[in-house]
N, CA, C and O atoms as a Tripos MOL2 file, in Angstrom:
@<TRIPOS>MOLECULE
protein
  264   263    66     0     0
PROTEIN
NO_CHARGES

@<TRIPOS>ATOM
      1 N          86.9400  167.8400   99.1240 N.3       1 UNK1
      2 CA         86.9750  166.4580   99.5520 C.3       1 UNK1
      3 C          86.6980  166.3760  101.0510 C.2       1 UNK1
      4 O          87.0890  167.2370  101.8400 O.2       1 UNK1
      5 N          85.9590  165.2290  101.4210 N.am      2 UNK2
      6 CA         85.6100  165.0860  102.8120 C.3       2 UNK2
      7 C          86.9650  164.0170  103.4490 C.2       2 UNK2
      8 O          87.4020  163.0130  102.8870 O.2       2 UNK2
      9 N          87.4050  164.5800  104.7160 N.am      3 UNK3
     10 CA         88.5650  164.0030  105.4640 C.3       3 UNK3
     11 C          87.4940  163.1800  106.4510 C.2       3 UNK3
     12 O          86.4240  163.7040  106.7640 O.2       3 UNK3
     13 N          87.9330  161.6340  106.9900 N.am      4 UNK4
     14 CA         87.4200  161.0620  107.9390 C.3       4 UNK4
     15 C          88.4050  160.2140  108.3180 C.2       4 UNK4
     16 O          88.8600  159.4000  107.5140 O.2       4 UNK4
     17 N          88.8780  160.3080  109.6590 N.am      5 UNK5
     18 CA         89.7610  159.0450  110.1310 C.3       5 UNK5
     19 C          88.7650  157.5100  109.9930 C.2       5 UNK5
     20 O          87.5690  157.2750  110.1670 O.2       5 UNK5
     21 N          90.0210  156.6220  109.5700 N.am      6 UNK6
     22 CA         89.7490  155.0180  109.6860 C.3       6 UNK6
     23 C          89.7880  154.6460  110.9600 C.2       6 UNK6
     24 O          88.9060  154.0970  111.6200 O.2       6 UNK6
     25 N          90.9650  155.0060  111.3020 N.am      7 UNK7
     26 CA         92.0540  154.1900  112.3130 C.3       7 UNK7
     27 C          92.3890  155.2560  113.0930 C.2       7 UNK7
     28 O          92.5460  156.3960  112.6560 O.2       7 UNK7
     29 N          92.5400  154.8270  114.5750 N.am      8 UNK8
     30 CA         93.0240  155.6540  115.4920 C.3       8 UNK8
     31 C          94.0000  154.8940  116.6750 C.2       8 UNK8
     32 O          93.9620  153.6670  116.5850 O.2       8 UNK8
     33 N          94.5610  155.2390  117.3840 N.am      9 UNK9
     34 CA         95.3620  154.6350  118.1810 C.3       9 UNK9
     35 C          95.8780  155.9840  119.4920 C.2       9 UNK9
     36 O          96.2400  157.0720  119.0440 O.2       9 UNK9
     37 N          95.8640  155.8240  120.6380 N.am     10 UNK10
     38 CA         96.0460  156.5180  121.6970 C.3      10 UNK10
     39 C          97.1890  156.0380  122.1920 C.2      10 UNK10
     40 O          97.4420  154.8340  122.1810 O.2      10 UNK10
     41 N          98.1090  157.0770  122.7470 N.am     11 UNK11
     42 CA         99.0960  156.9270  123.3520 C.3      11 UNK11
     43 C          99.1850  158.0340  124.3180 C.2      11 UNK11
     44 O          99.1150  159.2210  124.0000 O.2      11 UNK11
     45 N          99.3900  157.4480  125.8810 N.am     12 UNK12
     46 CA         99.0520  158.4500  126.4020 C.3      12 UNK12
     47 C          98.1520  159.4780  126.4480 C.2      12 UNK12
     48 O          96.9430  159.2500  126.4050 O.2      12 UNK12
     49 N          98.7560  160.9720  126.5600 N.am     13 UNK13
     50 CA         97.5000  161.9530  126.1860 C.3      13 UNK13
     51 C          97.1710  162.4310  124.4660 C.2      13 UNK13
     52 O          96.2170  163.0840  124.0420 O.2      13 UNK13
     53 N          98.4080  161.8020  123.6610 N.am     14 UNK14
     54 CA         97.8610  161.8730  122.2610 C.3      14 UNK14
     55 C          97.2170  160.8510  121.6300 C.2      14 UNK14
     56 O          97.1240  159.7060  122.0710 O.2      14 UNK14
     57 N          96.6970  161.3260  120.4280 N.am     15 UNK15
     58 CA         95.8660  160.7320  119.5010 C.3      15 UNK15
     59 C          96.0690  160.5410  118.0920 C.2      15 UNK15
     60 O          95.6810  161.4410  117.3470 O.2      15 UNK15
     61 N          96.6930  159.3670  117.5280 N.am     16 UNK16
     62 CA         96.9790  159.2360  116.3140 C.3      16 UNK16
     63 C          95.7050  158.9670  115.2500 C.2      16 UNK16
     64 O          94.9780  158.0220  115.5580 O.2      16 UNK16
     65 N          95.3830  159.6710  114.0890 N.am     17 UNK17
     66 CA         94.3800  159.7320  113.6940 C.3      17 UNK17
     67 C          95.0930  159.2300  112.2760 C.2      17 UNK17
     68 O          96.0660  159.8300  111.8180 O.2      17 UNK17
     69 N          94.5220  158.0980  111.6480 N.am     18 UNK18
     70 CA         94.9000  157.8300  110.2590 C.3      18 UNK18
     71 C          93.6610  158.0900  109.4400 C.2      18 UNK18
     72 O          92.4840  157.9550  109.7780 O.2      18 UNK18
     73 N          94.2900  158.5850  108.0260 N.am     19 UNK19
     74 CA         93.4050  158.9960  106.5780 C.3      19 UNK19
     75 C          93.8040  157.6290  105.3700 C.2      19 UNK19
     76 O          94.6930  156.7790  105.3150 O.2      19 UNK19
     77 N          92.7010  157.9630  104.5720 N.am     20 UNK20
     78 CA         93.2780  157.2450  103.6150 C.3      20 UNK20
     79 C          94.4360  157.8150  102.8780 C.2      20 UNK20
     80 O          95.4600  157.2420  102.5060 O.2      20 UNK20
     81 N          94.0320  159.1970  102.7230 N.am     21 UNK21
     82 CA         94.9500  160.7960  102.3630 C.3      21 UNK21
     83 C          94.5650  161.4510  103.0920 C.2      21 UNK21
     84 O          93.7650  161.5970  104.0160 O.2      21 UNK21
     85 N          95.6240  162.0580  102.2580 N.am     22 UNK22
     86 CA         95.8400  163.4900  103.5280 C.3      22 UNK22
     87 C          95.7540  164.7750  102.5000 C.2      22 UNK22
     88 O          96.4240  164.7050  101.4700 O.2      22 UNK22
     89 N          95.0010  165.8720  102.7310 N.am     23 UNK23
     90 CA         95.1410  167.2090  101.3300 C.3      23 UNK23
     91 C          96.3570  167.4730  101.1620 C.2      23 UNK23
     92 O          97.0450  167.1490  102.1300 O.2      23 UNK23
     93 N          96.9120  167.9400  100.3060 N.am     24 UNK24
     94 CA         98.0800  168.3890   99.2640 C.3      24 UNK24
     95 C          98.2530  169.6240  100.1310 C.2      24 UNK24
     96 O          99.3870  169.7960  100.5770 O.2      24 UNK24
     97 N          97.4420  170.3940  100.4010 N.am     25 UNK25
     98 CA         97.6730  171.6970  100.4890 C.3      25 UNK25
     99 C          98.1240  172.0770  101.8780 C.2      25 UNK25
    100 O          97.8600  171.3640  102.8460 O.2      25 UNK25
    101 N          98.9450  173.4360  101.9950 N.am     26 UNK26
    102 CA         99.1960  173.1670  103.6660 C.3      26 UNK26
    103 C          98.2090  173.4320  105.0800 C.2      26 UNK26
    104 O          97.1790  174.1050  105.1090 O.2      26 UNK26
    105 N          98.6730  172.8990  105.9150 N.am     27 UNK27
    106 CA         97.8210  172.8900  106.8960 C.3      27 UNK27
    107 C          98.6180  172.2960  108.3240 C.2      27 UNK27
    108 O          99.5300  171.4800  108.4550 O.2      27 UNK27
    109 N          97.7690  173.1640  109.3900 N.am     28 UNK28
    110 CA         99.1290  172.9470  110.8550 C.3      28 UNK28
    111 C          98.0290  172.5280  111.7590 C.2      28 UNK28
    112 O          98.2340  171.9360  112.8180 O.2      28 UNK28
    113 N          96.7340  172.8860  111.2650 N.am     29 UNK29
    114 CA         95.5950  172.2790  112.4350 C.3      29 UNK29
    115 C          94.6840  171.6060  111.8890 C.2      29 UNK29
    116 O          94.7510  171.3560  110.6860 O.2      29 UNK29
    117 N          93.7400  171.2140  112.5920 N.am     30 UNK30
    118 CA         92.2150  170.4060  112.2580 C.3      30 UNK30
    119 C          91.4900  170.7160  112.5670 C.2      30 UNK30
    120 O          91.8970  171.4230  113.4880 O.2      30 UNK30
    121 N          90.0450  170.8250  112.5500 N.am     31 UNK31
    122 CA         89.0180  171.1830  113.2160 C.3      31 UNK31
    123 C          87.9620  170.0820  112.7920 C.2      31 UNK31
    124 O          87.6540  169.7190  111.6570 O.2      31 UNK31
    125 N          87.3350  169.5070  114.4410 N.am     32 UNK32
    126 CA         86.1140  168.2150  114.2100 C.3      32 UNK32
    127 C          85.7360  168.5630  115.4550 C.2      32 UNK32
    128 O          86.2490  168.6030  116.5730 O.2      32 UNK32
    129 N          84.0970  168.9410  114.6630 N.am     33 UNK33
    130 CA         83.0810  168.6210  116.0010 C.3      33 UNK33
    131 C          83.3040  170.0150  116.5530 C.2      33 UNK33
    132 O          83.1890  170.0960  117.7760 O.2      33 UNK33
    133 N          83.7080  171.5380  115.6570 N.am     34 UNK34
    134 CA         83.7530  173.0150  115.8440 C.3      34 UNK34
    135 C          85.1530  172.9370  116.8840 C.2      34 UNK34
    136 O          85.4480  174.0950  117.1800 O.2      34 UNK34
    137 N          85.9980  172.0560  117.4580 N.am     35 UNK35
    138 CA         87.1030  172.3210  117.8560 C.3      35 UNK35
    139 C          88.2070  171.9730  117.2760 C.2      35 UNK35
    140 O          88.3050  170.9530  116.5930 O.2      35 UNK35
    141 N          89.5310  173.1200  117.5820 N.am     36 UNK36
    142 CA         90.3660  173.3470  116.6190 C.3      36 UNK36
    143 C          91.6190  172.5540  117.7540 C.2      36 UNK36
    144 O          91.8000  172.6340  118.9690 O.2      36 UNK36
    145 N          92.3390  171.7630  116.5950 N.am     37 UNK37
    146 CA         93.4960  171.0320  117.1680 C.3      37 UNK37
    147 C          94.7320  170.8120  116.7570 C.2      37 UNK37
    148 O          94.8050  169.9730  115.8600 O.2      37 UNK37
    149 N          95.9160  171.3660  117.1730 N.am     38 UNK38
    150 CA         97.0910  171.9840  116.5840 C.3      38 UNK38
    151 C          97.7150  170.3360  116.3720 C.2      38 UNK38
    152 O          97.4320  169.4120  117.1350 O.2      38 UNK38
    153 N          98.4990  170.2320  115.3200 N.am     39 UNK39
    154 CA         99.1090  168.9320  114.8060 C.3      39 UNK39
    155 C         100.3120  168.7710  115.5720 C.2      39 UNK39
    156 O         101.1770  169.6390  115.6940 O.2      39 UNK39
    157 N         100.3380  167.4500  116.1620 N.am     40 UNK40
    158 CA        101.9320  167.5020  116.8730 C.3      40 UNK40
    159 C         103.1080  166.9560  115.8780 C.2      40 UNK40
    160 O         103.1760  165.8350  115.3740 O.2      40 UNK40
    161 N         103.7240  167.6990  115.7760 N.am     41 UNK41
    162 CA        104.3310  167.1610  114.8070 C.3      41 UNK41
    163 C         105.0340  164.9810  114.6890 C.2      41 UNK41
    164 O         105.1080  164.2310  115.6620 O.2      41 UNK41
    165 N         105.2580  164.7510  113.7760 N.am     42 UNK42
    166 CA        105.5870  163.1220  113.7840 C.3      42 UNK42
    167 C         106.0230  162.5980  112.7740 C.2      42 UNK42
    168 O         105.1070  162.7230  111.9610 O.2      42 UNK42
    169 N         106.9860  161.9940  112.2110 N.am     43 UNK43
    170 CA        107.5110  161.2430  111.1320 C.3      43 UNK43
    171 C         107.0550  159.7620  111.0050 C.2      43 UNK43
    172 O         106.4680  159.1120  111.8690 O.2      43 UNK43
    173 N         107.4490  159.3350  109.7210 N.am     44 UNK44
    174 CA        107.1270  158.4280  109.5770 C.3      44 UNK44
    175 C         105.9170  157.3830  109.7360 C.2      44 UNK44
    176 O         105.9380  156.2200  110.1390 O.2      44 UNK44
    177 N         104.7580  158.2550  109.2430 N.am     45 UNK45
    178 CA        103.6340  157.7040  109.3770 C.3      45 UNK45
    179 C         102.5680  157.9180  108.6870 C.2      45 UNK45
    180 O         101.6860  158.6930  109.0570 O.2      45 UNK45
    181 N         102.5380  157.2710  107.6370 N.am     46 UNK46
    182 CA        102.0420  157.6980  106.2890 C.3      46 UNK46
    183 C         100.7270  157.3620  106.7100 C.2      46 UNK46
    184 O         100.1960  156.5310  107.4470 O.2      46 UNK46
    185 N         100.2680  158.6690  105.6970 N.am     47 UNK47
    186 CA         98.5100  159.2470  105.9700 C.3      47 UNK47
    187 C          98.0590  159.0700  107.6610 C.2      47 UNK47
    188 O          97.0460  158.4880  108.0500 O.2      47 UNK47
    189 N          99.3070  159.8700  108.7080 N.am     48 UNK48
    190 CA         98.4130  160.0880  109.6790 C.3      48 UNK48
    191 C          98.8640  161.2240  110.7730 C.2      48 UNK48
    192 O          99.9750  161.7420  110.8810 O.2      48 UNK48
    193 N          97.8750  161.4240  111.4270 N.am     49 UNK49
    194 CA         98.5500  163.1690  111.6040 C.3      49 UNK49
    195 C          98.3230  162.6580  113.7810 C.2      49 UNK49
    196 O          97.5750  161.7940  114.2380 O.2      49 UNK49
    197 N          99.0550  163.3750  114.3870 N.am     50 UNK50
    198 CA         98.8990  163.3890  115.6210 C.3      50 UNK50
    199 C          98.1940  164.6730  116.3550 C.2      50 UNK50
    200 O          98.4600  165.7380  115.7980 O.2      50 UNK50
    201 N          97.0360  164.8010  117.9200 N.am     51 UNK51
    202 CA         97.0630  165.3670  118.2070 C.3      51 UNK51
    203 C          97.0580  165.5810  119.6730 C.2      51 UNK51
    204 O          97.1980  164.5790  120.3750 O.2      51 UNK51
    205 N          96.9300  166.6420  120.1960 N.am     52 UNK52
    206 CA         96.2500  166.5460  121.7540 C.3      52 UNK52
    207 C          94.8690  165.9740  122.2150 C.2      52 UNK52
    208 O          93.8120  166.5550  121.9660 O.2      52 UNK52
    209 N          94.9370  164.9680  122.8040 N.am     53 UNK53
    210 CA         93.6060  164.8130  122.8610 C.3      53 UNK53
    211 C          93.6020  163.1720  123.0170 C.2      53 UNK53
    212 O          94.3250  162.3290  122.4860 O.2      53 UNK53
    213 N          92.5840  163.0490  123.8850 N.am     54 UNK54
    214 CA         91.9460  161.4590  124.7590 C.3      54 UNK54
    215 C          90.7530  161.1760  124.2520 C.2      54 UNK54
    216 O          90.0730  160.2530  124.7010 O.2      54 UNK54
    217 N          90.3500  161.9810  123.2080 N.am     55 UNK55
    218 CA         88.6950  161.7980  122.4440 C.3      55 UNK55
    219 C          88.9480  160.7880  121.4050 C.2      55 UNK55
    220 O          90.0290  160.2530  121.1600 O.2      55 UNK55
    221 N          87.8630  160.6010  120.8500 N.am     56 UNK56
    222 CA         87.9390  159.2620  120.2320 C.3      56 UNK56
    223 C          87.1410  160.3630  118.5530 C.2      56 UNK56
    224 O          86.2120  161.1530  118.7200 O.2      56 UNK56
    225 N          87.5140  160.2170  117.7400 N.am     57 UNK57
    226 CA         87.3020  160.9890  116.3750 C.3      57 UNK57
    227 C          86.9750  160.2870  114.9510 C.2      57 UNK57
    228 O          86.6450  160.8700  113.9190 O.2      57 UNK57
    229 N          87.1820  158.5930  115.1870 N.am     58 UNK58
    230 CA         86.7790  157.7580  114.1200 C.3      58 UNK58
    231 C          85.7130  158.2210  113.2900 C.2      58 UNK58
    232 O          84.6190  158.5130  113.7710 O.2      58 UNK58
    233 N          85.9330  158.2930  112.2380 N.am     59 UNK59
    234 CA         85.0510  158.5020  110.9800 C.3      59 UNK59
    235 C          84.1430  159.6470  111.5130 C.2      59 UNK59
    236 O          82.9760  159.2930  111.6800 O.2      59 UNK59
    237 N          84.3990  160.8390  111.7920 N.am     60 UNK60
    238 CA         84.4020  161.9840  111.6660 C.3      60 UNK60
    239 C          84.8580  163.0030  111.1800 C.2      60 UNK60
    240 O          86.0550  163.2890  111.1980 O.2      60 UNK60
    241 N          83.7120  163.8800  110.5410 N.am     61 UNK61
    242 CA         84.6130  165.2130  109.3410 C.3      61 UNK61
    243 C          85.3410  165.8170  109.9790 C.2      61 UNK61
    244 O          84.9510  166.4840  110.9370 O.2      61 UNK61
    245 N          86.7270  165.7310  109.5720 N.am     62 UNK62
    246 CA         87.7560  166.2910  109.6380 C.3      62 UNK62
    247 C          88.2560  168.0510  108.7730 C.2      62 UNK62
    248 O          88.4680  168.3100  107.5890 O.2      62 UNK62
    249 N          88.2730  168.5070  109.4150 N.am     63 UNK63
    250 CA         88.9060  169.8000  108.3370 C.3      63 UNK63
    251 C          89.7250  169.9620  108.5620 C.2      63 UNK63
    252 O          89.9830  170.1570  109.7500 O.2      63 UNK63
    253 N          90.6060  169.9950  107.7060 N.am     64 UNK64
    254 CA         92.2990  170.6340  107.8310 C.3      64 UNK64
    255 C          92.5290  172.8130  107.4430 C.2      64 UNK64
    256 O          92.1040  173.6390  106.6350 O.2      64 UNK64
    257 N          93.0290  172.7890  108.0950 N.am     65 UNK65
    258 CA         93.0140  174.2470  108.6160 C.3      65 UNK65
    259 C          94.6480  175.0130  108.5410 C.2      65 UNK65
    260 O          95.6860  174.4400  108.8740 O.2      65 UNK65
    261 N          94.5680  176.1400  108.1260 N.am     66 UNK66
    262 CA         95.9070  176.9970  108.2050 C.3      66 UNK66
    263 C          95.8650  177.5690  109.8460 C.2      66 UNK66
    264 O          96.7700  178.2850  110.2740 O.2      66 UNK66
@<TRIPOS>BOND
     1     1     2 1
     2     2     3 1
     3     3     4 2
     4     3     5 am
     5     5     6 1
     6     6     7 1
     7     7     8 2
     8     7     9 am
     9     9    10 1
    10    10    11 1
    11    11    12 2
    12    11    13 am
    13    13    14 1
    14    14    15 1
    15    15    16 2
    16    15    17 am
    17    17    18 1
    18    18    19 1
    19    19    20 2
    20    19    21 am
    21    21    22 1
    22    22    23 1
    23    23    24 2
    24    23    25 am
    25    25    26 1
    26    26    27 1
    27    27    28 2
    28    27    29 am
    29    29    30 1
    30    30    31 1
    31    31    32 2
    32    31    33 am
    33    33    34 1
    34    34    35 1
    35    35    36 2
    36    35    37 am
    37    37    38 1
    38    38    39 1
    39    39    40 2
    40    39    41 am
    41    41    42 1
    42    42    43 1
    43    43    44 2
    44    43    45 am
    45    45    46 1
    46    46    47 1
    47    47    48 2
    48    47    49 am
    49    49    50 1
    50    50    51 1
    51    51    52 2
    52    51    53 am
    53    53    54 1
    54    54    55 1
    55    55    56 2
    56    55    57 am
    57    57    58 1
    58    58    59 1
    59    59    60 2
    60    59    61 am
    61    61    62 1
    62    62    63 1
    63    63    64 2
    64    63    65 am
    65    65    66 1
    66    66    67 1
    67    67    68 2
    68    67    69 am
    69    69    70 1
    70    70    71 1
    71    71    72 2
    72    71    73 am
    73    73    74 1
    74    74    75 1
    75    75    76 2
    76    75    77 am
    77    77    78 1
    78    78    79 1
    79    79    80 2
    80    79    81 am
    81    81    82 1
    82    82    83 1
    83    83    84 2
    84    83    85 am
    85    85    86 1
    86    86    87 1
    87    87    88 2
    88    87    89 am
    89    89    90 1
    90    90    91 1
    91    91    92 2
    92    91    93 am
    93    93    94 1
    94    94    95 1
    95    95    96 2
    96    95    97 am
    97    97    98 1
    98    98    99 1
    99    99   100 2
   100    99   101 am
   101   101   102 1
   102   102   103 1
   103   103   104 2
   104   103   105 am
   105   105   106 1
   106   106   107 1
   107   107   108 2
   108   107   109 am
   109   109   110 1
   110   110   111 1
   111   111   112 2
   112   111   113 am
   113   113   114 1
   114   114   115 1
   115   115   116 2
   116   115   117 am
   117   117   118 1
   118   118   119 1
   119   119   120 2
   120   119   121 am
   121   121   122 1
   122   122   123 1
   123   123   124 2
   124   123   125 am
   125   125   126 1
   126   126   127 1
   127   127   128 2
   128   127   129 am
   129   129   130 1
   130   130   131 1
   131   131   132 2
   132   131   133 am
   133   133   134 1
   134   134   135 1
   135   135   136 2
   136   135   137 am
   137   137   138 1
   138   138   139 1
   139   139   140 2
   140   139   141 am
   141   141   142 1
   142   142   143 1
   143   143   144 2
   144   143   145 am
   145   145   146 1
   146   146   147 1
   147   147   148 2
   148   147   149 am
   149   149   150 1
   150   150   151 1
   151   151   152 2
   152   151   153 am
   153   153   154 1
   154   154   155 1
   155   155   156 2
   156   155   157 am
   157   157   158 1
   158   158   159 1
   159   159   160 2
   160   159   161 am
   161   161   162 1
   162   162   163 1
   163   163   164 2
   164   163   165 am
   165   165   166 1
   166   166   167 1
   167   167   168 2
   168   167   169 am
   169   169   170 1
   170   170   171 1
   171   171   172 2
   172   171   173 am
   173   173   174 1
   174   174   175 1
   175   175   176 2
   176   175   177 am
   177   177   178 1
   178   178   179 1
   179   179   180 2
   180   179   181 am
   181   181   182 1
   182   182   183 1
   183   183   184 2
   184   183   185 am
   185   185   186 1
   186   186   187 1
   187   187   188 2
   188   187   189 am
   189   189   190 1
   190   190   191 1
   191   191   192 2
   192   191   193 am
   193   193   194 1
   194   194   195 1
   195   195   196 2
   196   195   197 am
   197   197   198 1
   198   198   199 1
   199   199   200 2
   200   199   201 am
   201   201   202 1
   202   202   203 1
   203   203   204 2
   204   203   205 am
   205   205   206 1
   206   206   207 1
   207   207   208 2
   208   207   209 am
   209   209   210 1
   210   210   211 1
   211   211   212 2
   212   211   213 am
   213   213   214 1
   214   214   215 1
   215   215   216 2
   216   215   217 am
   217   217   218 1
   218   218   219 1
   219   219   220 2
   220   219   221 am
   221   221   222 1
   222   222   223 1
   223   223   224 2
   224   223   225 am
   225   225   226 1
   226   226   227 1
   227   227   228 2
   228   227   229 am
   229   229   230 1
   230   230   231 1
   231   231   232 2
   232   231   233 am
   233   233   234 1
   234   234   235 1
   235   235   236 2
   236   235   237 am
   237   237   238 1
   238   238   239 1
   239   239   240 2
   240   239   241 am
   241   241   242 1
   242   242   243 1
   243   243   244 2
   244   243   245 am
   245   245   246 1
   246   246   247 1
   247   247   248 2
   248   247   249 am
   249   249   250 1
   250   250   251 1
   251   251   252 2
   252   251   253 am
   253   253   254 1
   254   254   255 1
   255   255   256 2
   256   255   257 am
   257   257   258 1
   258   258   259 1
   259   259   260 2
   260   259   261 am
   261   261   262 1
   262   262   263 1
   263   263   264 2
@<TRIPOS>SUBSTRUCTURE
     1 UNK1         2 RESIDUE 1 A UNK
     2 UNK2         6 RESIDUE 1 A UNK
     3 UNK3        10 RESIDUE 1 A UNK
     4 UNK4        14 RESIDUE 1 A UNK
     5 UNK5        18 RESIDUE 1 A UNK
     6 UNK6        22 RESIDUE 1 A UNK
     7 UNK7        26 RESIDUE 1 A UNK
     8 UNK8        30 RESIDUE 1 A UNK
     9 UNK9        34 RESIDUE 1 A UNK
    10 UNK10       38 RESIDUE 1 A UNK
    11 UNK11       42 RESIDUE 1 A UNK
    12 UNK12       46 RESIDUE 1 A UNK
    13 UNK13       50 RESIDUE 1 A UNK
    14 UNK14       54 RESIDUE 1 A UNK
    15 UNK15       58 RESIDUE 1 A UNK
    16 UNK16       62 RESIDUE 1 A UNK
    17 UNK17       66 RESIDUE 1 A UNK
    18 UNK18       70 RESIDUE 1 A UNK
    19 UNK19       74 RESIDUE 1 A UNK
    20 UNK20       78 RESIDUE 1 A UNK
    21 UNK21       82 RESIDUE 1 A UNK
    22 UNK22       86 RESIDUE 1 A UNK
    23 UNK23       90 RESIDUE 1 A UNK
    24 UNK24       94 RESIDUE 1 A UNK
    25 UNK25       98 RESIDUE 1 A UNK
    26 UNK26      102 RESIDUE 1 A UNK
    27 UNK27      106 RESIDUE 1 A UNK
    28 UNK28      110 RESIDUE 1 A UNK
    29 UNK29      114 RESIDUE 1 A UNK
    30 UNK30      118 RESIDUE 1 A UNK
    31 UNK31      122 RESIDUE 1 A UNK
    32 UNK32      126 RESIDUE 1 A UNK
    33 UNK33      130 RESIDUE 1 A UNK
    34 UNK34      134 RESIDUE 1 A UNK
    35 UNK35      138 RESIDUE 1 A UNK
    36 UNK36      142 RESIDUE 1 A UNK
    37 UNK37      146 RESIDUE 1 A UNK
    38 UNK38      150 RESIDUE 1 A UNK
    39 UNK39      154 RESIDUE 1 A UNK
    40 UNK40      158 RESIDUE 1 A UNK
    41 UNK41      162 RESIDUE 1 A UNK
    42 UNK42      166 RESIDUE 1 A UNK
    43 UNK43      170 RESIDUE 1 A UNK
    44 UNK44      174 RESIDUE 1 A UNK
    45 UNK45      178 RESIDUE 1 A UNK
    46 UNK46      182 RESIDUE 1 A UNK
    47 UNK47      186 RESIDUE 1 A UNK
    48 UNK48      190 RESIDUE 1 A UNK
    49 UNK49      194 RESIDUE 1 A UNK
    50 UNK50      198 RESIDUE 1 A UNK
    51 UNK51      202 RESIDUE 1 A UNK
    52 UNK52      206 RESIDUE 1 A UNK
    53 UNK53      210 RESIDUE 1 A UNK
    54 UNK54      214 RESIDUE 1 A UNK
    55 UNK55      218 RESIDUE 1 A UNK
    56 UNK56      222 RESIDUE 1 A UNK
    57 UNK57      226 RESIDUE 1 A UNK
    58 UNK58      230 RESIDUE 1 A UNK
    59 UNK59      234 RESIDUE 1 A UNK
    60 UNK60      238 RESIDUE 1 A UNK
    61 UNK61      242 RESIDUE 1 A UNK
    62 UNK62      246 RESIDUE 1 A UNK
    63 UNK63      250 RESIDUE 1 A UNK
    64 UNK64      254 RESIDUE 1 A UNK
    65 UNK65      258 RESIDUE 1 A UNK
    66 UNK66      262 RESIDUE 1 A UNK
């Protein structure tokens, strides 16, 4: 399955990236655009993952990564 954020939202130096889903399977990083980006962790925020980063990633392939 292909991952692409909808929705994004910046705070500060992170980057909230929303999915429609998210894979089942596990995963602690991402990789878009050949760079790899460790998940910050975050509750309560269904189908959306946080990271480092001031880039902008809308509807770009996303890979989720061990």
């Amino acid at each position: 399955m292909i991952y692409k954020p909808y929705s994004e939202m910046k705070i500060k130096n992170y980057t909230i990236l929303q999915f429609k889903e998210l894979p089942t399977s596990p995963y602690k990083r991402i990789k878009i655009e050949g760079r790899i980006y460790e998940i910050v962790p975050s509750y309560d925020m269904k189908n959306c993952i946080v990271i480092n980063s001031n880039d902008s990633f809308l509807n770009k392939e996303t890979e989720f990564i061990m």
